[in-house]
N, C-alpha and C positions, 0 to 999 in steps of 0.2 A: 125228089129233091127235098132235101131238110130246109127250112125256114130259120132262120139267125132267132134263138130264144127255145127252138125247139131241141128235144135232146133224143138223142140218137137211140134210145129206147122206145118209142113213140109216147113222146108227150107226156110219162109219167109224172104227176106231183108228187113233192114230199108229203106225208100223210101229216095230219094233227095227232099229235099222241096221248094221252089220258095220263100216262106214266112213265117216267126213266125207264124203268123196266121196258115197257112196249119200246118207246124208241130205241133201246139197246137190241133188242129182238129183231126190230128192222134192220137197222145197220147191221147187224151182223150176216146178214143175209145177201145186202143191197150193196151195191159199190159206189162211194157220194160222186165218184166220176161222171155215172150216169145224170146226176142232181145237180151237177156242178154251178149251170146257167142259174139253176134257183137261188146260190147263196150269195151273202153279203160280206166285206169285210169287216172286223170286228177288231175293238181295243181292248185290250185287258191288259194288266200288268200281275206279274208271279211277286210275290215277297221274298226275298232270300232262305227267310227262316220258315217259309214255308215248308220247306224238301229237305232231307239231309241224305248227303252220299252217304252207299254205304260198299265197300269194293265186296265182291263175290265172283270166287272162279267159277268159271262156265263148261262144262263139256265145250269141247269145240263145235261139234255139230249139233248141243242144242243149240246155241247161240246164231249158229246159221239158220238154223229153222225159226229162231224167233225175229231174227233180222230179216226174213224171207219174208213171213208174215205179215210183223209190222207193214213194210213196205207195200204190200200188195193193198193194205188196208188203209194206207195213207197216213202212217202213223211213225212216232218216233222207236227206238226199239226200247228206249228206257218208258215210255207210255204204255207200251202194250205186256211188259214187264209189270208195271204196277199196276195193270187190268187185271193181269192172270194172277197175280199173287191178291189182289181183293177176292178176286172171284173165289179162288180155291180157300181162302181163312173162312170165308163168310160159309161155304161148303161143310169147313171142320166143324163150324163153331154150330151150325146150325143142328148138325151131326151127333155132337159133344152135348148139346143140349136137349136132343132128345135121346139119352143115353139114361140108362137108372144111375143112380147116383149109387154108390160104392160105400161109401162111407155109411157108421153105424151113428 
């Protein structure tokens, strides 16, 4: 019988992380479903001018694969959109700069 606080993994904790990095490693692994008892609700407020739209046609079937996603992951599909596109620049860029440079 499970005990009300315990989680249906057996009792895992959220780990202490050293770095964004580590806990994005976790999470990508781990489902906070499992973790859920552990969290808090939280305030925050977005600034408008934060974000800016910007429209983009989608394959149809990626857009279900990334809507699939998201959701398994507990996420919005415009969040896991702006995950995957940091992730892959940060990819080019890193790429781009270790590339010899071209120019005389």
């Amino acid at each position: 019988m499970i005990k009300k606080g315990d989680n249906m993994k057996g009792n895992k904790k959220i780990p202490e992380f050293k770095s964004y990095k580590e806990m994005a490693e976790f999470w990508d692994t781990h489902s906070l479903a499992d973790y859920w008892d552990q969290t808090e609700p939280a305030e925050f407020e977005i600034s408008e001018q934060a974000r800016r739209r910007y429209l983009v046609a989608l394959d149809r079937d990626l857009l279900s694969r990334i809507q699939r996603i998201a959701r398994t992951r507990g996420l919005s599909t415009e969040s896991l959109v702006n995950l995957l596109l940091e992730q892959r620049l940060r990819e080019i860029e890193v790429q781009t700069a270790d590339m010899p440079s071209t120019r005389s």
